[in-house]
ZALORO-152637 format. One record per residue: residue in three letters; z, y, x of N, C-alpha, C in turn. Coordinates in nm, 4 decimals. Layout:
BEGIN
zakol bake:ALA&nzz:Z&nyy:Y&nxx:X&cazz:Z&cayy:Y&caxx:X&czz:Z&cyy:Y&cxx:X
...
***
This chain:
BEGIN
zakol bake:UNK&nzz:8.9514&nyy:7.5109&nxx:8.2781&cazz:8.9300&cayy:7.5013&caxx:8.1354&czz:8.9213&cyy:7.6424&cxx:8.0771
zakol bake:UNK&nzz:8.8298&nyy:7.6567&nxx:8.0116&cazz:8.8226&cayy:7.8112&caxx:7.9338&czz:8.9423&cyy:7.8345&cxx:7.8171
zakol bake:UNK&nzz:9.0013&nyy:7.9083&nxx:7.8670&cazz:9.1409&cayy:7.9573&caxx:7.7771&czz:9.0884&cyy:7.9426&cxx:7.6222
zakol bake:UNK&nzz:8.9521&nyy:7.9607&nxx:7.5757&cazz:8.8997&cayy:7.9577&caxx:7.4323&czz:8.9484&cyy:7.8222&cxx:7.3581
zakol bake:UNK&nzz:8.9226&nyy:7.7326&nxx:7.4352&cazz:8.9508&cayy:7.5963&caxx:7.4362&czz:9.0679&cyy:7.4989&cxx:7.4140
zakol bake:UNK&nzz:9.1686&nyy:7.5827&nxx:7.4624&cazz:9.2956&cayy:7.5568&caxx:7.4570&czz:9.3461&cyy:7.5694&cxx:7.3156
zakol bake:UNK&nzz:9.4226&nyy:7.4651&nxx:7.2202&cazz:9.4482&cayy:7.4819&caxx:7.0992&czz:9.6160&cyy:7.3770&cxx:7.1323
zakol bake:UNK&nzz:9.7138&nyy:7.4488&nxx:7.0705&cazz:9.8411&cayy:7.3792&caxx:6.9757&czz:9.9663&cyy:7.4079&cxx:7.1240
zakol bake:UNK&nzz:9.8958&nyy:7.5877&nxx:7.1723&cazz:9.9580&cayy:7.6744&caxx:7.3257&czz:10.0983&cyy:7.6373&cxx:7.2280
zakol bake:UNK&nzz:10.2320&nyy:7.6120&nxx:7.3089&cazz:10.3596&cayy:7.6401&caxx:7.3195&czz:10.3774&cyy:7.8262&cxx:7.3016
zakol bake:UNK&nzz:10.4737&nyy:7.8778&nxx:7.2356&cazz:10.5143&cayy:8.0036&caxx:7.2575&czz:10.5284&cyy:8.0851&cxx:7.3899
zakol bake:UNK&nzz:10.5926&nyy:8.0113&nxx:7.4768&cazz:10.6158&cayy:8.0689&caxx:7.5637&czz:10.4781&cyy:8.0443&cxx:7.6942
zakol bake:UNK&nzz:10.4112&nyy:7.9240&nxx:7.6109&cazz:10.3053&cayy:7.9341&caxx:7.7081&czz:10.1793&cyy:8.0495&cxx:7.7012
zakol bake:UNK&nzz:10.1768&nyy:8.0971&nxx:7.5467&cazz:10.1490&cayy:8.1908&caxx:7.4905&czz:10.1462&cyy:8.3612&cxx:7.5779
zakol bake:UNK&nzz:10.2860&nyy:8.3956&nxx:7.6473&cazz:10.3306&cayy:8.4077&caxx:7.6857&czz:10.3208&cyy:8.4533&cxx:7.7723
zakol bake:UNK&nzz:10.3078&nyy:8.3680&nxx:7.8572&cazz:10.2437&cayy:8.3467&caxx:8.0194&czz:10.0788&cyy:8.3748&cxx:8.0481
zakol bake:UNK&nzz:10.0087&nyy:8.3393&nxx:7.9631&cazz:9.9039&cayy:8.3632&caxx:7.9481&czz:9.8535&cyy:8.4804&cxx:7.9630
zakol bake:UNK&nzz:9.9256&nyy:8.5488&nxx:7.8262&cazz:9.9057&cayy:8.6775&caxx:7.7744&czz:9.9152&cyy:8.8223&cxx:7.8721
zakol bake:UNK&nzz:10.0787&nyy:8.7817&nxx:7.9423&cazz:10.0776&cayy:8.8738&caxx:8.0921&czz:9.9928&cyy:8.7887&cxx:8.1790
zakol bake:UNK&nzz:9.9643&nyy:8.7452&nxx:8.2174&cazz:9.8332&cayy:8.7095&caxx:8.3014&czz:9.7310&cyy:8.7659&cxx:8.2647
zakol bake:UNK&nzz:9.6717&nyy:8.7554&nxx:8.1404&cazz:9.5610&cayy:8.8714&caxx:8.1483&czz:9.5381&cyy:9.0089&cxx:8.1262
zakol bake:UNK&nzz:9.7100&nyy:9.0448&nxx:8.1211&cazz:9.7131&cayy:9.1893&caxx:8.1634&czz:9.7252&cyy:9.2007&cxx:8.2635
zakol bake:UNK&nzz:9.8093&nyy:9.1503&nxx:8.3433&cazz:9.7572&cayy:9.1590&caxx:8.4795&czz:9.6376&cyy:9.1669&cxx:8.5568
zakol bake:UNK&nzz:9.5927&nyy:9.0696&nxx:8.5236&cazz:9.4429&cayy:9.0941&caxx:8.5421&czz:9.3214&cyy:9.2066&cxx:8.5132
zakol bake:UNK&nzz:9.3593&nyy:9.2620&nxx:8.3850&cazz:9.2970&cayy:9.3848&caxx:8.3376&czz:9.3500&cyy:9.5236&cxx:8.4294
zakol bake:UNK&nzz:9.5177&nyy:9.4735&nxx:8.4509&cazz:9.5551&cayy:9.5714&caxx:8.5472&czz:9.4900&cyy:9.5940&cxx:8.7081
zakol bake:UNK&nzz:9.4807&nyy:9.4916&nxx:8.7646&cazz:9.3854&cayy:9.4843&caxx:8.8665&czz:9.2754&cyy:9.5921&cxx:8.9027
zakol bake:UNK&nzz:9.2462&nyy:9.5290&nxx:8.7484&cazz:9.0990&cayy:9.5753&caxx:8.7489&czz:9.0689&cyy:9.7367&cxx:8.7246
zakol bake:UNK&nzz:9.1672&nyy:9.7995&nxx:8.6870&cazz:9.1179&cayy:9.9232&caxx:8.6030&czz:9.1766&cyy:9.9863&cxx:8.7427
zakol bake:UNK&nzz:9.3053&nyy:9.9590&nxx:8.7861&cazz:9.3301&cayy:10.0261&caxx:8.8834&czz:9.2665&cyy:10.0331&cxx:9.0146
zakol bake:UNK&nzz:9.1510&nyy:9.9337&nxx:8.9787&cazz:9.0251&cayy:9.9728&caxx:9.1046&czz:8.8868&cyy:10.0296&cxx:9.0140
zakol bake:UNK&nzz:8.9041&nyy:10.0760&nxx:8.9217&cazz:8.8736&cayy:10.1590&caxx:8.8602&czz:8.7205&cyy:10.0578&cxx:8.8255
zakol bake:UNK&nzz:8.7340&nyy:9.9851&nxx:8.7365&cazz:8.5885&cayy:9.8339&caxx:8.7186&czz:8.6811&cyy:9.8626&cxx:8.5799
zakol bake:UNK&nzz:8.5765&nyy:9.8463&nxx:8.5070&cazz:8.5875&cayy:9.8281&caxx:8.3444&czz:8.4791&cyy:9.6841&cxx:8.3875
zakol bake:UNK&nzz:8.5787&nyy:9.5788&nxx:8.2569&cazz:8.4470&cayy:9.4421&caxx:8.2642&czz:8.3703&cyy:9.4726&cxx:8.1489
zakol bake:UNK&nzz:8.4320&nyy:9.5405&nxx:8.0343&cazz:8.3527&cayy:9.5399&caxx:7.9338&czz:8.2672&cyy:9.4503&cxx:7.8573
zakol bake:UNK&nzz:8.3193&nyy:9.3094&nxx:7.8851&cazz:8.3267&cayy:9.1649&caxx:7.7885&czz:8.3901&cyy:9.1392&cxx:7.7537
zakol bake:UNK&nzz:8.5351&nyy:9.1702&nxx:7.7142&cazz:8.6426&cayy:9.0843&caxx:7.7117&czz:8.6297&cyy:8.9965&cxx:7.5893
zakol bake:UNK&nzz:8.6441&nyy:8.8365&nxx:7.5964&cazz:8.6486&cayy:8.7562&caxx:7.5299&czz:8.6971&cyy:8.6207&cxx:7.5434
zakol bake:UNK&nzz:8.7421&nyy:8.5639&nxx:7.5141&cazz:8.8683&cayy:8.4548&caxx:7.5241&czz:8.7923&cyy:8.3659&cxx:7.6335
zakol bake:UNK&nzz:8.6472&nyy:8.3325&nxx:7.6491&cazz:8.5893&cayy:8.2329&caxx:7.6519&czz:8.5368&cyy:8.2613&cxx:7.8160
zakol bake:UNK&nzz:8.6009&nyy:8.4213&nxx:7.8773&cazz:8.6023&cayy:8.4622&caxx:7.9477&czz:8.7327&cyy:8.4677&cxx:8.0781
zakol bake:UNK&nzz:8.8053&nyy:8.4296&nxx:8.0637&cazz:8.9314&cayy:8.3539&caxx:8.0980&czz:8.9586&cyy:8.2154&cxx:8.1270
zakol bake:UNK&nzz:8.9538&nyy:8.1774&nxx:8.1991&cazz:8.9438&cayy:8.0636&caxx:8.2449&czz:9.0777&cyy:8.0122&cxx:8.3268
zakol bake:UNK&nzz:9.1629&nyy:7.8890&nxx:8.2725&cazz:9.2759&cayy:7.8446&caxx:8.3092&czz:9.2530&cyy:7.7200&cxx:8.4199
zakol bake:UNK&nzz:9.2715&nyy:7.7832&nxx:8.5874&cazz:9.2412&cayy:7.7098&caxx:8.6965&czz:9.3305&cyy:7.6016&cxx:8.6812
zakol bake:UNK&nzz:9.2760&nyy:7.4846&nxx:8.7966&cazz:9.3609&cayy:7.3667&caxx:8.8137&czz:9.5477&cyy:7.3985&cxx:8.8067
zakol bake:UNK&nzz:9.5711&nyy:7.5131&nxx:8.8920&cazz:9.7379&cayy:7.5744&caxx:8.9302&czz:9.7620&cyy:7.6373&cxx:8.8283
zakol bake:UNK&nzz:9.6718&nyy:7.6591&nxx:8.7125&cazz:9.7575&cayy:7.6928&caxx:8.5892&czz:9.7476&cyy:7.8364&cxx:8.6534
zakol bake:UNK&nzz:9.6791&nyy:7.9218&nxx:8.6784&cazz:9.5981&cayy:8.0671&caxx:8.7300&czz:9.5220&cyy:8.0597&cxx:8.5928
zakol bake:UNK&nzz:9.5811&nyy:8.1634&nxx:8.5041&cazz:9.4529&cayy:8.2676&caxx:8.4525&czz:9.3562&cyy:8.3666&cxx:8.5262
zakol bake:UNK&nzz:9.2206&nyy:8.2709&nxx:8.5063&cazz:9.0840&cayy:8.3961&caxx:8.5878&czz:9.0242&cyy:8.4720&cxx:8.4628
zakol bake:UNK&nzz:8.9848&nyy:8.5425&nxx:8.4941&cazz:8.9132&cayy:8.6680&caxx:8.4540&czz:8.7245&cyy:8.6488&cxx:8.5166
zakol bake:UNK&nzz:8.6482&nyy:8.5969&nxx:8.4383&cazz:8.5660&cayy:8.5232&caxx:8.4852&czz:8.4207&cyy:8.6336&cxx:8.3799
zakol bake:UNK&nzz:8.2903&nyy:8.6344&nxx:8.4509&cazz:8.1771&cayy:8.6859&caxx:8.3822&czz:8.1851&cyy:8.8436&cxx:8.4416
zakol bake:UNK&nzz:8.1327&nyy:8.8749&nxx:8.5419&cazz:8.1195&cayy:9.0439&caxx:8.5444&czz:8.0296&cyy:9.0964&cxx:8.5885
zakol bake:UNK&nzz:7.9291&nyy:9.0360&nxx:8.4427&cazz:7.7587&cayy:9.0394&caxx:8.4863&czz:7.7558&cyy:9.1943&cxx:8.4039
zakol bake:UNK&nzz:7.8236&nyy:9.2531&nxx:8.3227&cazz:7.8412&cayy:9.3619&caxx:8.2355&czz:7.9589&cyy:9.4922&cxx:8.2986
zakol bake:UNK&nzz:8.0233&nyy:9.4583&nxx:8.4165&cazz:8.1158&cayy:9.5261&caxx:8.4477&czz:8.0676&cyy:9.6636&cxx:8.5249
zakol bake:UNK&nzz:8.1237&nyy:9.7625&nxx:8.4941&cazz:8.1006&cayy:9.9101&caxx:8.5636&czz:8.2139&cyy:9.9151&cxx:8.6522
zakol bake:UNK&nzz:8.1792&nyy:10.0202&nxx:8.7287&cazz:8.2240&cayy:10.0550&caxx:8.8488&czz:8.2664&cyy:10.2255&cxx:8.7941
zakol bake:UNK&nzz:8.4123&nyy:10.2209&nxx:8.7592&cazz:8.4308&cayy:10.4027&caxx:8.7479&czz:8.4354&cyy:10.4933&cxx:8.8627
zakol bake:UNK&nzz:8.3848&nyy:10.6235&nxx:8.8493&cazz:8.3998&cayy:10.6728&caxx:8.9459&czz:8.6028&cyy:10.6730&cxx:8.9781
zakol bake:UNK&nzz:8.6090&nyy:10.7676&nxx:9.0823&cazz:8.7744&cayy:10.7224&caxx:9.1557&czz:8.8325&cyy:10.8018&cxx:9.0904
zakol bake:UNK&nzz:8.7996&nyy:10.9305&nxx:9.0478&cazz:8.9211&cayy:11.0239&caxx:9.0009&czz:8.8973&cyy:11.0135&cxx:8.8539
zakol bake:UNK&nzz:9.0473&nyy:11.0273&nxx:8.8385&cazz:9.0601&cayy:10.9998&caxx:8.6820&czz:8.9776&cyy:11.0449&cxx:8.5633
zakol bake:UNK&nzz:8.9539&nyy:10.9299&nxx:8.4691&cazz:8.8378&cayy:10.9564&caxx:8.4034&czz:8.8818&cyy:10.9820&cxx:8.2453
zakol bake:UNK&nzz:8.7819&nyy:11.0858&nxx:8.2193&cazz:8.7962&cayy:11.1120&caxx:8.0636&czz:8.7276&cyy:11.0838&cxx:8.0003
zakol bake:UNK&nzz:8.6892&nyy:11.0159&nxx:7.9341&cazz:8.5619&cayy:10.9879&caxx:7.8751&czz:8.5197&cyy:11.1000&cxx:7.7539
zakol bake:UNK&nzz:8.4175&nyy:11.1314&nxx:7.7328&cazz:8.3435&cayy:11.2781&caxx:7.6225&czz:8.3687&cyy:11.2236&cxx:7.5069
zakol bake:UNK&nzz:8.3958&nyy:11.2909&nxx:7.3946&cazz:8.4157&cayy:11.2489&caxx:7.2660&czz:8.2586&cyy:11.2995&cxx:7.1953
zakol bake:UNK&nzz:8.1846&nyy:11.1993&nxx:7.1278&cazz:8.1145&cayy:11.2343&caxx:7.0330&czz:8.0896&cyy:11.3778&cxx:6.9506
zakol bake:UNK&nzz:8.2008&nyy:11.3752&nxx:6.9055&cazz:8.2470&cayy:11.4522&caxx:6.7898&czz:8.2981&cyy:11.6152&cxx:6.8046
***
């Protein structure tokens, strides 16, 4: 079920969720992948009650050593 979908979450299920998709973001950055969609409708709550991290038709690949990104300005 797409986490978007989900309406009248418990607090603590709230919760659970929420570190789940930091976790997930954590994953990700620490293999150095920006998804660069993030949107509710992008999360997807598996049969086991697993938050996925789903769509990474937009995702980059950072290079390995730590990155700074240039300021505009």
């Amino acid at each position: 079920m797409v986490l978007a979908d989900r309406k009248g979450l418990l607090p603590a299920d709230v919760v659970h969720i929420g570190l789940q998709m930091a976790d997930a973001l954590a994953v990700l950055h620490n293999a150095h992948v920006l998804h660069l969609d993030l949107r509710l409708n992008h999360f997807v709550v598996a049969d086991d009650h697993r938050v996925v991290l789903v769509d990474f038709s937009r995702a980059r690949k950072l290079p390995s050593y730590p990155y700074v990104p240039t300021v505009p300005w």
